[in-house]
C-alpha distance (Angstrom), angle and dihedral (degrees) to the residues before:
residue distance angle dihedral
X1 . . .
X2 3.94 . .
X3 3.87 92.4 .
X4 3.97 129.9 22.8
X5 3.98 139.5 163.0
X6 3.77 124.1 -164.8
X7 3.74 123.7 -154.6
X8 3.75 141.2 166.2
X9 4.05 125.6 -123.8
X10 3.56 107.1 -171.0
X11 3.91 107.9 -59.1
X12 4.10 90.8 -20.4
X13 4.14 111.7 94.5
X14 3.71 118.0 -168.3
X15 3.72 127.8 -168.8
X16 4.12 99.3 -157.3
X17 3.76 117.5 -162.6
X18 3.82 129.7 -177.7
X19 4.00 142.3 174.8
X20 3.62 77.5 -126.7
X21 3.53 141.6 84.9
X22 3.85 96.7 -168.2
X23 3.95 102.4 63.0
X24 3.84 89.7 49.6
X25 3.69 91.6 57.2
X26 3.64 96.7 53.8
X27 3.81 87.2 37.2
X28 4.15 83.2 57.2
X29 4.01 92.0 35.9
X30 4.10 96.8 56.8
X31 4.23 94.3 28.6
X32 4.07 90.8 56.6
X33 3.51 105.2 145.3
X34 3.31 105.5 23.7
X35 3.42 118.2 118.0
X36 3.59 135.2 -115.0
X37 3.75 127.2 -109.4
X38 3.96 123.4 -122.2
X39 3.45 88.6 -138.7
X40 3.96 122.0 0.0
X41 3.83 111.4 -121.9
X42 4.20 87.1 -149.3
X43 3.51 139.7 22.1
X44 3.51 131.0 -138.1
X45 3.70 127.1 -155.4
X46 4.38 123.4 -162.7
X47 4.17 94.3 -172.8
X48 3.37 130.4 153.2
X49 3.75 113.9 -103.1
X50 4.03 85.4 -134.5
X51 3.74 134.5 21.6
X52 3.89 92.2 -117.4
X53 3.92 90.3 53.0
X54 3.86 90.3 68.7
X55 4.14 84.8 79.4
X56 3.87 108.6 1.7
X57 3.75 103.6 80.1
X58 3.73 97.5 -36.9
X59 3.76 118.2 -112.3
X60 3.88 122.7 -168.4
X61 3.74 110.9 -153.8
X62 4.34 110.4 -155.8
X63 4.18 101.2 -119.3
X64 3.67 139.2 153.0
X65 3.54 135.3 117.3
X66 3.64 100.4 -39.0
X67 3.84 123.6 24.7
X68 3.44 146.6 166.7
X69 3.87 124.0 -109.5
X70 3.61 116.8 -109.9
X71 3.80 98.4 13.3
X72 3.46 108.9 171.4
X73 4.30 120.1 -121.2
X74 3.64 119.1 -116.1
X75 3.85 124.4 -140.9
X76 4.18 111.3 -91.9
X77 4.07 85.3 -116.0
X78 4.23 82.1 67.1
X79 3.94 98.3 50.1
X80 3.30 94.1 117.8
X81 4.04 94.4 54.9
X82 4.29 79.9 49.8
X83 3.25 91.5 59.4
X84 4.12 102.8 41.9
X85 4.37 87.2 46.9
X86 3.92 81.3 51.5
X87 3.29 96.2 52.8
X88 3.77 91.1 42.1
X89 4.25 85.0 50.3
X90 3.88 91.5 53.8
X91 3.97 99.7 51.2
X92 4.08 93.0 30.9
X93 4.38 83.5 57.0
X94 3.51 112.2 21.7
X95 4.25 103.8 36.2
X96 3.73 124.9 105.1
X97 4.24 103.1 147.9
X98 3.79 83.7 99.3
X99 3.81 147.7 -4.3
X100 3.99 105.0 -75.0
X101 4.09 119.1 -150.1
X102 2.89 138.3 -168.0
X103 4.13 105.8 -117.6
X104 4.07 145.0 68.7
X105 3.43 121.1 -96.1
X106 3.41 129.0 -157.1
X107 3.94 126.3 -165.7
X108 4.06 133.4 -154.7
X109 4.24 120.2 170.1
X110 3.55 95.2 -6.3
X111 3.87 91.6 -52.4
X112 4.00 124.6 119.1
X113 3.61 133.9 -152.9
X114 3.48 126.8 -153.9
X115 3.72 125.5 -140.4
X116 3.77 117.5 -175.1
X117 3.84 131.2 161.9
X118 4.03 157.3 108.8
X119 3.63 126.8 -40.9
X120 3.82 97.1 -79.1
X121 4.31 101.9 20.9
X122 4.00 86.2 122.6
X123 3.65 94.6 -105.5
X124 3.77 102.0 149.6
X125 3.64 96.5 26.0
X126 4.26 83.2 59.4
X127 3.58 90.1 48.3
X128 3.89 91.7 52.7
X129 3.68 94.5 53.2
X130 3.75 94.3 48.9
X131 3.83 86.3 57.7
X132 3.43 85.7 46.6
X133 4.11 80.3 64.4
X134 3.46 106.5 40.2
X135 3.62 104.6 -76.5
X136 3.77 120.2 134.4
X137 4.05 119.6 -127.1
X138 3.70 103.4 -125.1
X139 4.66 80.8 175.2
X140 3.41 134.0 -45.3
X141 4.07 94.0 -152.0
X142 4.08 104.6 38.1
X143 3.45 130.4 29.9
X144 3.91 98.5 -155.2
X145 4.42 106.6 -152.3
X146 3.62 109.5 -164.7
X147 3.95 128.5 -148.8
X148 3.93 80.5 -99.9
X149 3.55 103.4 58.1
X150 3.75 88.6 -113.5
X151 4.53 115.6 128.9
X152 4.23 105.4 -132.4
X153 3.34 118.0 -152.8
X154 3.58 122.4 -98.2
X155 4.07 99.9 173.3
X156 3.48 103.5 172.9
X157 4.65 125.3 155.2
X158 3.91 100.8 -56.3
X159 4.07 105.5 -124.0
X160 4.06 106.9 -128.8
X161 3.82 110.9 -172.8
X162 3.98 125.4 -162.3
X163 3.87 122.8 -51.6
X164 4.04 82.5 19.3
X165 3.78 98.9 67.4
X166 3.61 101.0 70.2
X167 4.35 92.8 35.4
X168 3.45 81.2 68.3
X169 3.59 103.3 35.9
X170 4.25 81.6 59.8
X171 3.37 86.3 56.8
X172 3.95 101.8 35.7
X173 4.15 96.9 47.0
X174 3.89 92.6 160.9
X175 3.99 98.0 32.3
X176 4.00 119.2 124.5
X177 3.60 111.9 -116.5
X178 3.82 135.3 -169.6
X179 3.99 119.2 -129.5
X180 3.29 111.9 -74.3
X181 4.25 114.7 -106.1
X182 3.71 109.4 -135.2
X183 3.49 121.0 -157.8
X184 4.17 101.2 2.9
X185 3.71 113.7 152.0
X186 3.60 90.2 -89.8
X187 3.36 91.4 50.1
X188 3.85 130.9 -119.4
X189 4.05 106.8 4.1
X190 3.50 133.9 175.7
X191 4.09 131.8 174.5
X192 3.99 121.6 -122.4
X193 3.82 117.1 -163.4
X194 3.43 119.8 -114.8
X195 4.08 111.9 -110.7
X196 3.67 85.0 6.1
X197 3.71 87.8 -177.8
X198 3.83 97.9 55.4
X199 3.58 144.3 88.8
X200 3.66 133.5 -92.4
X201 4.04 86.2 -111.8
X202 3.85 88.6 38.1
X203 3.97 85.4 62.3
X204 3.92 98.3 45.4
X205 3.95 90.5 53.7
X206 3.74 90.7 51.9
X207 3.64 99.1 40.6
X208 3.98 78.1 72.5
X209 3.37 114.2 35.8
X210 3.79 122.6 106.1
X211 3.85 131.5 -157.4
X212 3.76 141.3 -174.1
X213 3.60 120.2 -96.8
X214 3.71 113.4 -114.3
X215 3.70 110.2 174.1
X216 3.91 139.9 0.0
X217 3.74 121.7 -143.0
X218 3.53 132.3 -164.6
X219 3.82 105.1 -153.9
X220 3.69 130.2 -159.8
X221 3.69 123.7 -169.5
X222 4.21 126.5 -140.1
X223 3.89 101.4 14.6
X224 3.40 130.2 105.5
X225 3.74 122.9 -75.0
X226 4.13 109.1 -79.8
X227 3.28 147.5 143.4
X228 3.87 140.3 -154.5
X229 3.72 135.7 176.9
X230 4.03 119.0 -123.0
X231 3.82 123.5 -122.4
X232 4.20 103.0 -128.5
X233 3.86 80.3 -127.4
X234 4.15 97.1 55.6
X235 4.15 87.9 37.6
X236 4.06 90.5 54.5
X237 3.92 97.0 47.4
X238 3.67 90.9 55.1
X239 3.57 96.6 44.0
X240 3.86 86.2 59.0
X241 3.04 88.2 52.2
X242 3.65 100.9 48.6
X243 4.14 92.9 53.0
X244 3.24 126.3 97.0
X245 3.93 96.3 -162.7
X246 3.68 104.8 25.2
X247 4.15 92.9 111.9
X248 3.24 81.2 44.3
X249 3.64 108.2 59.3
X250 3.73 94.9 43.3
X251 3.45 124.0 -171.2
X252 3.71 92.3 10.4
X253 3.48 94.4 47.4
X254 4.09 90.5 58.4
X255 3.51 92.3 50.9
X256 3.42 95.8 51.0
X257 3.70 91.9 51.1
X258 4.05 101.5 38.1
X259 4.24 82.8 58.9
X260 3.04 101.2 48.1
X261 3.84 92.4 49.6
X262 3.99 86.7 46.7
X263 3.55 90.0 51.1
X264 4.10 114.3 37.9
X265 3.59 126.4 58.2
X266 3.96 116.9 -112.7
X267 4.09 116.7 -149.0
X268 3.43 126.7 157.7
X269 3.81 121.0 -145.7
X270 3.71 136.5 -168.6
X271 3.86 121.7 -162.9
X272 3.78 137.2 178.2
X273 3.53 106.4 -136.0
X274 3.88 129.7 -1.4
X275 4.20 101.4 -93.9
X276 3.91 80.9 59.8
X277 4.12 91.5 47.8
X278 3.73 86.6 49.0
X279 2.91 102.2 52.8
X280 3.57 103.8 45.0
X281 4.12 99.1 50.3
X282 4.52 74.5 50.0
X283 4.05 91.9 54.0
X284 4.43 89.9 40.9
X285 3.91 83.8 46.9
X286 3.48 88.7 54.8
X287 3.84 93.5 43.1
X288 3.76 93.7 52.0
């Protein structure tokens, strides 16, 4: 590919290639100071799906080492979402380090929480606003559960959709942001940096740091504040469900699971707005 970056999110390297030069330069712009693999584990390709559609209204078709047939091409303007649903394609198929869900987690003292849910539940937004607090972004798409019960850090660009971007942006004055995507298929998008506040050096230490999970919520967004506990049973079924390798990994892969349903409390929450959400994953922290 004419123009490429590599870069390093938590255990995960990527080599990322496109036809391009613009995507690579955000790519660069919000990933500064993350480091670069020794040798990438995945590679991502941003190509156009035909020769013509390099120049003619650009199209960015969604490539890399592993795909999935019939994947539609995005519009040049959205290159950046290509590359981040990439990215997302490569670790969701082709990772087996550790047991990958589906979920943000957010860590304070060591201690993890969980946040796992429907299209919509709030998930990423919640994460946001507990960086917005202090919290550190462990990953807003993949929970990664190693063999030792200990969460690894996946930090990668936290995806804010409509009404969400500028809640957060209130809350997140000084926070690097990429352009905002108008009009994707999800609607109006736009990238926050993890640890927006920190330093380059702030970002490699916690692009490695692990911590022990703590609690697992199950949030749900625009209902009235309440809370519920989890049967182990109901909490495992949707965690299988919310894995992209769990048949995969096998034996491993239940183990990993079964503990850390024996071990972490499972509530769900709903919430009306995102003060309330904040503050009640801070008050079940506390609890835990």
């Amino acid at each position: 590919m004419r123009h490429s970056v590599a870069l390093k999110v938590g255990p995960v390297g990527f080599r990322i290639g496109s036809d391009w030069r613009a995507p690579i330069d955000q790519l660069r712009a919000l990933y500064a100071g993350y480091p670069a693999p020794s040798v990438p584990d995945f590679t991502v390709r941003l190509e156009a799906p035909r020769l013509h559609r390099r120049w003619l209204r650009p199209q960015v078709a969604i490539g890399g080492d592993l795909t999935l047939p019939g994947a539609l091409p995005l519009p040049l303007a959205h290159a950046l979402l290509a590359a981040e649903m990439a990215m997302n394609l490569q670790v969701a198929l082709g990772w087996r380090r550790h047991l990958l869900l589906h979920a943000a987690v957010v860590e304070r003292g060591g201690r993890a929480v969980v946040l796992t849910g429907e299209s919509g539940a709030g998930k990423s937004t919640l994460a946001a606003l507990l960086m917005a607090r202090g919290w550190r972004l462990l990953g807003d798409e993949f929970a990664l559960l190693g063999a030792d019960g200990m969460l690894h850090p996946h930090p990668r660009l936290i995806s804010l959709k409509n009404e969400s971007v500028a809640a957060v942006a209130a809350a997140l004055p000084t926070a690097r942001w990429g352009p905002l995507l108008q009009g994707t298929p999800k609607g109006d998008i736009r990238h926050l940096v993890p640890d927006a506040g920190g330093t380059a050096a702030n970002i490699g230490v916690r692009n490695v740091m692990v911590a022990s999970p703590a609690l697992f919520l199950f949030p749900r967004y625009g209902h009235p504040a309440a809370t519920r506990d989890f049967l182990p049973s109901e909490a495992f079924a949707r965690l299988t469900q919310a894995s992209t390798n769990y048949v995969s990994l096998g034996e491993v892969g239940f183990r990993s699971l079964t503990s850390f349903i024996r071990q972490v409390p499972a509530i769900a929450i709903d919430y009306p707005d995102g003060d309330a959400g904040v503050a009640a994953v801070e008050d079940l922290w506390t609890q835990a």
